[in-house]
C-alpha positions in Angstrom: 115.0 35.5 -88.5 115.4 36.2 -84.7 118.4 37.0 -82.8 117.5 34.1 -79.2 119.9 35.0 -76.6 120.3 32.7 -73.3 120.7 34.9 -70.0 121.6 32.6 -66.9 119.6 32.6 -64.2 120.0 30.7 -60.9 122.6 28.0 -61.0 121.8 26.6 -64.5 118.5 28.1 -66.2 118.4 29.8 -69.1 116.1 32.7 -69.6 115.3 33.2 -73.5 115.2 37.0 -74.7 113.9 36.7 -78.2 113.9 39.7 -80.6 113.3 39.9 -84.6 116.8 41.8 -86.7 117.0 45.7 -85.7 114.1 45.5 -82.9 114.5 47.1 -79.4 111.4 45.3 -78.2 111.4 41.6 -77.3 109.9 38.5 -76.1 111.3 36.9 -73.0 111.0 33.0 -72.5 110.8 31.5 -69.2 111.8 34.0 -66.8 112.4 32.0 -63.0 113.9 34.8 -61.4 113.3 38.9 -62.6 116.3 40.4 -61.6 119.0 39.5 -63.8 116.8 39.3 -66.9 115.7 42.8 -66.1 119.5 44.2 -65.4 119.9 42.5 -69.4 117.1 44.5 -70.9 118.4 47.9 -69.4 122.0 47.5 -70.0 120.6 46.8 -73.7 118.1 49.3 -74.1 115.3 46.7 -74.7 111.6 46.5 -73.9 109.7 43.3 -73.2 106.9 42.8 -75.1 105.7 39.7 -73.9 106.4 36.8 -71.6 105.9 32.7 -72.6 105.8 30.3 -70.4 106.3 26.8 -70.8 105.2 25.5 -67.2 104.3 26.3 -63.8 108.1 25.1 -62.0 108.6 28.1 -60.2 112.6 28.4 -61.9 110.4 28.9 -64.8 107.9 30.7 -63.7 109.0 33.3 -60.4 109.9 36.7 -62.2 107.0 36.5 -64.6 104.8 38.9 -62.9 107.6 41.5 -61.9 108.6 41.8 -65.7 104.9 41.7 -67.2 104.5 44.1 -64.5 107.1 45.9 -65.5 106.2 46.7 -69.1 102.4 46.2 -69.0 102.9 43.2 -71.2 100.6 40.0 -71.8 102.1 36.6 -70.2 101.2 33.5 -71.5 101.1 30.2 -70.1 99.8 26.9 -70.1 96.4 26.6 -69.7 96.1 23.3 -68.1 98.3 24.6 -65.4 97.6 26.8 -62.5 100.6 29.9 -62.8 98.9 33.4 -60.9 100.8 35.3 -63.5 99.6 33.9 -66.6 97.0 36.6 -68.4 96.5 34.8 -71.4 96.0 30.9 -71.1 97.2 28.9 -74.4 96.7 25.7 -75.8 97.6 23.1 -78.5 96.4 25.3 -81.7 97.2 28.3 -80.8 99.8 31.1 -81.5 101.3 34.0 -80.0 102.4 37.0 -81.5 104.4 39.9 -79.7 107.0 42.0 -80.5 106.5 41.0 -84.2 107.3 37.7 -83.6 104.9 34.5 -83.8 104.8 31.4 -82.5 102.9 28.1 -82.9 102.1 26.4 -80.0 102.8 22.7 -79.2 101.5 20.5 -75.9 104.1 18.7 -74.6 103.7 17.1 -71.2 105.2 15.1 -69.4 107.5 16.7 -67.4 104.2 18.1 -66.2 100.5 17.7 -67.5 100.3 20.8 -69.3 103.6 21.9 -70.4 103.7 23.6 -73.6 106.3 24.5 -76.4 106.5 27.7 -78.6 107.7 26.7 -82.4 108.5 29.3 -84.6 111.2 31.1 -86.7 113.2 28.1 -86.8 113.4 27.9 -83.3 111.6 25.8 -80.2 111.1 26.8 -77.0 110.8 23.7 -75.1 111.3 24.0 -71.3 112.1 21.2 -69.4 110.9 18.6 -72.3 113.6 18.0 -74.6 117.1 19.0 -73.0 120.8 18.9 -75.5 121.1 15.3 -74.9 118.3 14.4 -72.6 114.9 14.7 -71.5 113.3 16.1 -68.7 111.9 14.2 -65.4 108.3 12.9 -65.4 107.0 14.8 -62.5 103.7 14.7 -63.6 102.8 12.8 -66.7 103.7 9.5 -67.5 106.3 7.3 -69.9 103.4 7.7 -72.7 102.7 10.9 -72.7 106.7 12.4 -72.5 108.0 9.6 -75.4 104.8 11.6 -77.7 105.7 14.5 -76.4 109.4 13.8 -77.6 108.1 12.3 -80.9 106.4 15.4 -81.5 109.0 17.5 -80.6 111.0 15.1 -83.2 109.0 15.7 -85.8 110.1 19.6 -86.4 112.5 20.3 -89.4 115.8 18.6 -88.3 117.2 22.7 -88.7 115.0 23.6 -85.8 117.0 25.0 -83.0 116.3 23.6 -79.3 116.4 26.2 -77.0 115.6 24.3 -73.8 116.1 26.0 -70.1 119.0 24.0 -68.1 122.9 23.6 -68.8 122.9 19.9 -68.5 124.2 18.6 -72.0 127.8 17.6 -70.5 125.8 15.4 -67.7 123.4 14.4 -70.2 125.8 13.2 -72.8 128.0 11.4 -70.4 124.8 9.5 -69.4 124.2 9.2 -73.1 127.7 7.4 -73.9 127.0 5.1 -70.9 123.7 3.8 -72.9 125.1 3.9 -76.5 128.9 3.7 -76.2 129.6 2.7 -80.1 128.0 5.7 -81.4 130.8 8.1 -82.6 129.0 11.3 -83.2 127.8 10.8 -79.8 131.5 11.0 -78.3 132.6 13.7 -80.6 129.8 16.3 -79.2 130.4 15.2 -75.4 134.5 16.2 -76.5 133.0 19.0 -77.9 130.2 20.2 -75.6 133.0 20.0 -72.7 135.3 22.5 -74.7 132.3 24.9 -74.9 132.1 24.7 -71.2 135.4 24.7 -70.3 135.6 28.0 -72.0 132.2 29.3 -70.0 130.0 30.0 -73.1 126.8 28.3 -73.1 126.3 24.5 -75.2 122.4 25.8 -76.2 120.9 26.1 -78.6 121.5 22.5 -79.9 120.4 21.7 -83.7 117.3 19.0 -84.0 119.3 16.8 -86.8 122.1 16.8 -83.6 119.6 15.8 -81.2 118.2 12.5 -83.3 121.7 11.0 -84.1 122.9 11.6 -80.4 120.4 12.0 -77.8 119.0 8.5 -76.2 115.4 9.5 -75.8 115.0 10.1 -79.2 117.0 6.7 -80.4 114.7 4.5 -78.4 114.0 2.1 -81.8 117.7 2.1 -82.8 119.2 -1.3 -81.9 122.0 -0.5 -79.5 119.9 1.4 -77.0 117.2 -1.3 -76.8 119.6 -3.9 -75.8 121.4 -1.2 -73.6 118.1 -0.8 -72.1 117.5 -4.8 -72.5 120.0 -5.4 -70.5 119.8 -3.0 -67.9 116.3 -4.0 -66.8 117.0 -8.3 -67.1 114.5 -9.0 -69.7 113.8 -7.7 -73.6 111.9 -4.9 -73.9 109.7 -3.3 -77.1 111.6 -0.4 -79.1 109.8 2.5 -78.3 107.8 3.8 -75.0 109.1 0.3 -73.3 112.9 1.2 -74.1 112.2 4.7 -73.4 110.9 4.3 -70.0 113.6 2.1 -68.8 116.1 4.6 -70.0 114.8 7.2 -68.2 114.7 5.2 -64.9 118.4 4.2 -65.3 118.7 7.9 -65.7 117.0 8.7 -62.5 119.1 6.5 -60.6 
């Protein structure tokens, strides 16, 4: 079991410090910006053991180097993409282990070409791939590779916690009614998720099982959301990568 606690950095990232029952040392996920992560681990009395990073997006990226440098620790990253900090490049395959925590990892891109995920304990560390209610842009890859990426990603035991890196599940589930109106569940966790906010605590982690009955870009065979996305684009379109693209450009608009 680990204890995954979400420290806000910049307007709406989430930095991940990770950290196994009675452990002062811990893992810290996605660190864009040192400071405040830092000012957490001191007022705590923790000591990073290691840094993961899911892609090179600087919000992701930017305090990497000051905390590894800080605590002499490894830094892992992508290896398909070009981060200065990263000292040990991963891969599809691999896993990581630090402060007696492991992790599988999983290639996900999309987003960009060679972001990765970190599965383990129950948990995924997912970056800017799979968001509570959404998905992230395709900066770099293409329709293809982020719907396998998501399908992947899908695949985990429907327990699995997603612990993504943005606040955006109220925007994401409003955009998420607009596509799939009739689903109830769907409206009952936007009601919900805006109550969490409302009262400043954070809507992350979301539960997998949550994810599949409400988010779009996982629902892209269910019938509802391919004539949503049918519609929106004048012509019938193909369950699957077809209804998923269009989705995600009527997102981007």
């Amino acid at each position: 079991m680990i204890i995954a606690t979400p420290v806000l950095i910049l307007s709406d990232n989430y930095v991940w410090v990770l950290s196994g029952i009675d452990s002062g040392n811990v893992v810290v996920v996605d660190p864009g910006d040192a400071g405040p992560v830092l000012a957490f681990l001191e007022s705590s009395g923790l000591e990073c053991e290691g840094v993961l990073l899911t892609h090179h997006h600087t919000d992701h990226s930017g305090g990497a180097a000051e905390i590894g440098g800080k605590w002499k620790c490894p830094i892992y990253g992508p290896t398909n993409e070009a981060i200065p900090s990263v000292t040990h490049p991963v891969d599809e395959n691999d896993t990581v282990t630090a402060a007696g925590l492991t992790f599988d990892v999983l290639s996900v891109p999309g987003h960009t070409r060679g972001h990765v995920a970190y599965v383990g304990h129950g948990h995924v560390f997912c970056g800017d791939t799979l968001f509570a209610g959404g998905c992230g842009r395709m900066f770099e890859g293409t329709p293809a590779q982020m719907f396998e990426s998501l399908r992947r990603l899908a695949a985990l035991d429907p327990e699995t916690r997603i612990c993504c890196a943005h606040e955006y599940t109220v925007a994401n589930l409003e955009f998420a009614l607009q596509v799939e109106p009739g689903n109830t569940q769907l409206v009952a966790r936007l009601t919900a998720a805006r109550s969490t906010r409302a009262s400043g605590r954070p809507t992350l982690p979301s539960i997998l099982e949550e994810e599949l009955a409400t988010n779009p870009f996982l629902r892209s065979h269910q019938p509802e959301i391919v004539n949503a996305a049918s519609l929106h684009a004048g012509r019938r379109l193909e369950p699957g990568v077809e209804v998923f693209a269009e989705v995600r450009r009527w997102k981007d608009l």
